[in-house]
C-alpha positions in Angstrom: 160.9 125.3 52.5 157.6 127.7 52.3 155.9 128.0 55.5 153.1 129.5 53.4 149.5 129.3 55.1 147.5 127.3 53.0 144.5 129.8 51.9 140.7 128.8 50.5 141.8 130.2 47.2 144.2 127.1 47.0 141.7 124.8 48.3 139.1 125.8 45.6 141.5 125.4 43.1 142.8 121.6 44.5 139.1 120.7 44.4 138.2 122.3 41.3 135.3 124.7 42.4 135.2 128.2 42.6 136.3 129.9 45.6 133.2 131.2 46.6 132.1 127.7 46.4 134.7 126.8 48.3 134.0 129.4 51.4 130.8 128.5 52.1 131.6 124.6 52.4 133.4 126.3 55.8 131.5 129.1 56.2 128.0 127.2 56.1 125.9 129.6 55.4 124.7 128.0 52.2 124.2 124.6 50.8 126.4 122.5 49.0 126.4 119.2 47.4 127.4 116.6 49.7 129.9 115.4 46.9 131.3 118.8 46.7 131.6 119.4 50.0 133.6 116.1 50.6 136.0 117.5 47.4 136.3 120.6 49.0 137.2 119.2 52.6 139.6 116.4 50.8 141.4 119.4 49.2 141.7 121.3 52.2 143.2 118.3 54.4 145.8 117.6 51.9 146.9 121.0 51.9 146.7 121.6 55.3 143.7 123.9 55.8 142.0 124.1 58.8 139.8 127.4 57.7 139.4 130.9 57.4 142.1 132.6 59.3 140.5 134.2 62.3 142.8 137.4 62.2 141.4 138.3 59.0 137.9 137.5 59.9 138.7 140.1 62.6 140.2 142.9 60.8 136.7 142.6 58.3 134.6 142.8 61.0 136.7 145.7 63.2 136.0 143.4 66.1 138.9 141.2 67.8 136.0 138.6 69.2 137.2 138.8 72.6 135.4 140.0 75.8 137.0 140.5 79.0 135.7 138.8 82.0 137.4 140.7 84.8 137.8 139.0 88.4 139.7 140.2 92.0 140.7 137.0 92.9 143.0 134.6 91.5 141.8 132.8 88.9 142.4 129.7 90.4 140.9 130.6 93.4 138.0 132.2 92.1 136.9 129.2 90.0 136.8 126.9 93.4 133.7 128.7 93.7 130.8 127.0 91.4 128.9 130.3 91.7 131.6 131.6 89.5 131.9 128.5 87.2 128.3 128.5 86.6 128.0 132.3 85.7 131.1 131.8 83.0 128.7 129.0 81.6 126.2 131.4 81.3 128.1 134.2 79.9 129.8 132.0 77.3 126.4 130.7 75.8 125.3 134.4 76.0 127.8 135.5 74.1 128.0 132.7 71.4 125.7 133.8 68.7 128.3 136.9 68.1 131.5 134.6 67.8 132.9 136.3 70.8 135.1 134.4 73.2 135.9 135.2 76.7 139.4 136.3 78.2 139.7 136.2 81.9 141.5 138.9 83.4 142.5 140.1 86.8 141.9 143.7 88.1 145.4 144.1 89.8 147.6 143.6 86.9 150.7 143.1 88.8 152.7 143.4 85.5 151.0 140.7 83.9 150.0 140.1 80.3 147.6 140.8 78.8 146.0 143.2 81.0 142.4 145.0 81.0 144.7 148.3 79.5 146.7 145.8 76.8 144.4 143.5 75.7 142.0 143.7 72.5 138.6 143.3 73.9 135.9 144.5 72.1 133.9 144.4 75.5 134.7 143.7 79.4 132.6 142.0 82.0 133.2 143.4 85.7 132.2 141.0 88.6 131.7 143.3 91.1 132.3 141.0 94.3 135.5 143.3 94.1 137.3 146.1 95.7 138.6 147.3 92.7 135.5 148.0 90.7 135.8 152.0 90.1 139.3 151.4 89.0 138.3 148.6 86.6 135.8 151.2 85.2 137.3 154.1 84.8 140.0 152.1 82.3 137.3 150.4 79.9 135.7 153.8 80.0 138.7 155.0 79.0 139.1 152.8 76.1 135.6 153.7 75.0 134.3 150.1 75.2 131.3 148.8 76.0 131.2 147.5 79.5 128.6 145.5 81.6 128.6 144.8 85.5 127.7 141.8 87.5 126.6 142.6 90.8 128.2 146.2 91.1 127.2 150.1 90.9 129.0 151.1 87.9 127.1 154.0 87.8 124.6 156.0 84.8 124.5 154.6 81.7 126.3 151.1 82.7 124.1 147.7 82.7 124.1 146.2 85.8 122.6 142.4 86.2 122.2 142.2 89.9 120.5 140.3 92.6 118.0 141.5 95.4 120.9 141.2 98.1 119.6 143.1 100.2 115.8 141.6 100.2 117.6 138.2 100.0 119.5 138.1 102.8 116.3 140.1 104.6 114.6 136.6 104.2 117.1 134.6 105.5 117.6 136.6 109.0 113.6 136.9 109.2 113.5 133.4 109.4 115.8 132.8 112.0 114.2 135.5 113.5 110.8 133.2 113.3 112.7 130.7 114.6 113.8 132.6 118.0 117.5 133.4 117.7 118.7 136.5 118.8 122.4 135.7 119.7 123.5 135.9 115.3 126.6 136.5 114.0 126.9 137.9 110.4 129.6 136.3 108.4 130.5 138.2 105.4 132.2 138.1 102.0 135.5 140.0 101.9 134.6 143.8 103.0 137.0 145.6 101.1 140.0 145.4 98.3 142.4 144.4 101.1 140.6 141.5 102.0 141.8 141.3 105.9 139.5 139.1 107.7 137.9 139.9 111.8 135.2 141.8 113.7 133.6 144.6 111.6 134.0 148.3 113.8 131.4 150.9 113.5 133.1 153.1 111.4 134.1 150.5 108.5 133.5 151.3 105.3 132.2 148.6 102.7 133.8 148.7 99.1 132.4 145.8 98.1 128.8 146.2 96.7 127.4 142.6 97.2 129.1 142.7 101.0 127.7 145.5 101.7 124.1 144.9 100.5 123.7 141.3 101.8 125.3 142.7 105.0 121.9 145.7 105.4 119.7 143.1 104.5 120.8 141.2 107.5 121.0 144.7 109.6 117.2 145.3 108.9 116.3 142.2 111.2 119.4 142.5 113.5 120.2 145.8 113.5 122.7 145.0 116.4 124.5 142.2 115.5 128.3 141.4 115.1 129.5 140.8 111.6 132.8 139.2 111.0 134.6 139.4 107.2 136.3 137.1 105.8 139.1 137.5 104.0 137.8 135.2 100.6 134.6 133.2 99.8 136.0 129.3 100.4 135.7 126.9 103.0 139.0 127.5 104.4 137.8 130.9 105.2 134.4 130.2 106.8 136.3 127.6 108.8 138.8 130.0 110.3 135.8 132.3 110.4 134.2 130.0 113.2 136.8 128.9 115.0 137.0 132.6 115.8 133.4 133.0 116.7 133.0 129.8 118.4 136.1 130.0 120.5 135.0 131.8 123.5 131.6 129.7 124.5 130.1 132.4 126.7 129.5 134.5 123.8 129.0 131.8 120.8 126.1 132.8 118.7 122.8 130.4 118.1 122.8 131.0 114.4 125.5 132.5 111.8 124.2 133.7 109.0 126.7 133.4 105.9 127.2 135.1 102.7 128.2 132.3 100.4 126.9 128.4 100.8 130.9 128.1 100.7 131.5 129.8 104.3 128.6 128.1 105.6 130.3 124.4 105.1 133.1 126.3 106.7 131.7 127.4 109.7 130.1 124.5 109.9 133.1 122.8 110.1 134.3 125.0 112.7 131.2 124.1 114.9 131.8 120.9 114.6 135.3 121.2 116.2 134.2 123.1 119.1 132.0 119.9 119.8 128.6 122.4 118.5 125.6 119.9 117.1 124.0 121.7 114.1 121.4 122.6 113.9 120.3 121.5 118.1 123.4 124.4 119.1 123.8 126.4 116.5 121.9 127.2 113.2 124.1 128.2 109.7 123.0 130.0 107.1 124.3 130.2 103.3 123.9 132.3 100.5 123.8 130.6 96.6 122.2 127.3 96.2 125.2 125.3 95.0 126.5 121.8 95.6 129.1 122.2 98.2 131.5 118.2 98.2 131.4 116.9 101.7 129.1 118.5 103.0 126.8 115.4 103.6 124.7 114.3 106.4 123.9 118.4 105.6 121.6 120.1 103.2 122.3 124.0 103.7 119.6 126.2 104.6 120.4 129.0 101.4 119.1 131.3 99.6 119.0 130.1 95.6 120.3 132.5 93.3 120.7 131.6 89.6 124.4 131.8 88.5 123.9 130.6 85.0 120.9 132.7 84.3 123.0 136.1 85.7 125.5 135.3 83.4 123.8 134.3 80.5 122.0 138.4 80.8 125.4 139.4 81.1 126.3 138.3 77.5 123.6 138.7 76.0 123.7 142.6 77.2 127.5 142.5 75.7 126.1 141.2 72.4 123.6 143.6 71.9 125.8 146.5 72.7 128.9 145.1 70.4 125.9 145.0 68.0 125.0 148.8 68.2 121.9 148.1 70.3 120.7 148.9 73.8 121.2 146.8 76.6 118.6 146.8 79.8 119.6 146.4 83.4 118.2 142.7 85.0 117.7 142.6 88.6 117.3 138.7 89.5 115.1 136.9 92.7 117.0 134.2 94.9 114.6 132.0 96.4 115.0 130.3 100.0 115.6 127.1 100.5 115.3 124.8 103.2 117.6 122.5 104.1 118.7 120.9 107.8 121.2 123.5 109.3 119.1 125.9 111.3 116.2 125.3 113.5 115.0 126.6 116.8 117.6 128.6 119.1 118.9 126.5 121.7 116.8 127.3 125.3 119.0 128.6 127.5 
């Protein structure tokens, strides 16, 4: 029994037009006869033809259509966080008019096929909310593809589509500044690739870019502050974030200001167990603008940033450079918004 693929040559030839006829029925690029292109798509059903074999389509273009999306986390982890959902939504319409699809990867390899060494990208996509960054680099440099970063330094000649982090989170602390805290807590976004959560000491050093500038943005109002890390961006983690800050009540903070919208329905959470009334006790902070389930009766006090918009400019830069052309850097703006989890610090 032939296992034969079926090919369009077969298919023009069942329908009785010429191949070339036949190609662009699928291909679409020029117009047929609707009484041809029904013949043509009769032919290729009895056959078995589904269209033009994308491995050849590959090998004519040099390209394998895949780009890389790199992560730290887990994959099923990381996509608990919309932020990230909303940025692959973004990067898949951006790269859509090349024919590329996306291949999500992790940066630790851990044996694992296919890997960021192994697998045929024609591009790679580096979020930089990880510890692992440089490393990620330096092996898509090595494999002389193009590369792009989401929120990370990669360094000369590397587009970068950022955020103002820093300015950002500036905002944030400046209003609860306005509102008369002084007693803040930082909570931050893992510091580092070993992702250990507790109290940040002086001499810690950040390997995490978005951590580190979210976390001087915050420094520039309360240059004196505590920050704790927390181990991953979830709710789980903000939770067992504020049970450690809240625990001991003659130290608890009046406001924690969070890195992700995320750790801010964790937190408060947390405040909620220690029998804190949010905002009256304690005011929280996010970072993000997404919908975060169960949150209700709050609405976070956050700073907006657009997901989809970062990730669109991330394909698009990958499209252009898979096309031979130069690709810009794109610094985007978060915006503050105002929701009911901080107000005026407690009187003492």
């Amino acid at each position: 029994m032939s296992t034969r693929r079926a090919t369009i040559a077969d298919v023009a030839r069942e329908a009785g037009v010429a191949a070339s006829t036949a190609s662009v029925v699928f291909s679409g690029k020029t117009a047929v006869s609707e009484a041809t292109r029904r013949r043509v798509l009769d032919a290729a059903a009895s056959l078995g033809y589904t269209g033009p074999d994308p491995r050849a389509a590959s090998l004519r273009r040099g390209r394998s259509g895949i780009v890389g999306v790199v992560f730290e986390e887990h994959l099923g982890v990381a996509f608990l966080d919309p932020v990230n959902t909303l940025m692959m939504d973004g990067l898949a319409d951006g790269v859509a008019p090349i024919g590329a699809g996306l291949l999500l990867l992790r940066d630790d390899n851990q044996g694992r096929e296919p890997t960021l060494t192994s697998a045929p990208l024609d591009a790679a996509v580096l979020v930089g909310c990880s510890g692992r960054l440089r490393e990620s680099l330096a092996t898509v440099r090595g494999r002389g593809i193009p590369v792009v970063v989401i929120e990370g330094d990669a360094g000369e000649g590397v587009p970068r589509i950022e955020l103002d982090n820093r300015e950002a989170q500036r905002q944030m602390a400046s209003h609860l500044r306005s509102l008369g805290h002084e007693r803040v807590v930082a909570l931050t976004l893992p510091r580092d690739a070993r992702r250990l959560p507790g109290w940040y000491a002086e001499e810690d050093e950040l390997g995490i870019d978005v951590t580190r500038d979210r976390l001087a943005g915050f420094r520039d109002v309360f240059p004196d502050a505590p920050a704790y890390a927390a181990a991953a961006s979830s709710i789980d983690e903000g939770l067992a974030a504020g049970r450690v800050m809240f625990a001991d009540p003659a130290r608890r903070p009046t406001a924690v200001v969070a890195q992700s919208d995320l750790l801010a329905a964790g937190a408060i959470r947390a405040a909620e167990e220690a029998g804190l009334r949010v905002p009256a006790d304690v005011s929280v902070t996010g970072f993000d603008g997404i919908s975060v389930d169960g949150l209700a009766p709050y609405t976070l006090t956050t700073m907006v940033q657009p997901a989809a918009d970062k990730g669109r400019a991330a394909g698009e830069a990958v499209a252009a450079m898979i096309d031979g052309r130069d690709a810009a850097s794109i610094r985007f703006t978060c915006r503050f918004r105002e929701g009911n989890t901080a107000g005026p610090a407690p009187v003492a």
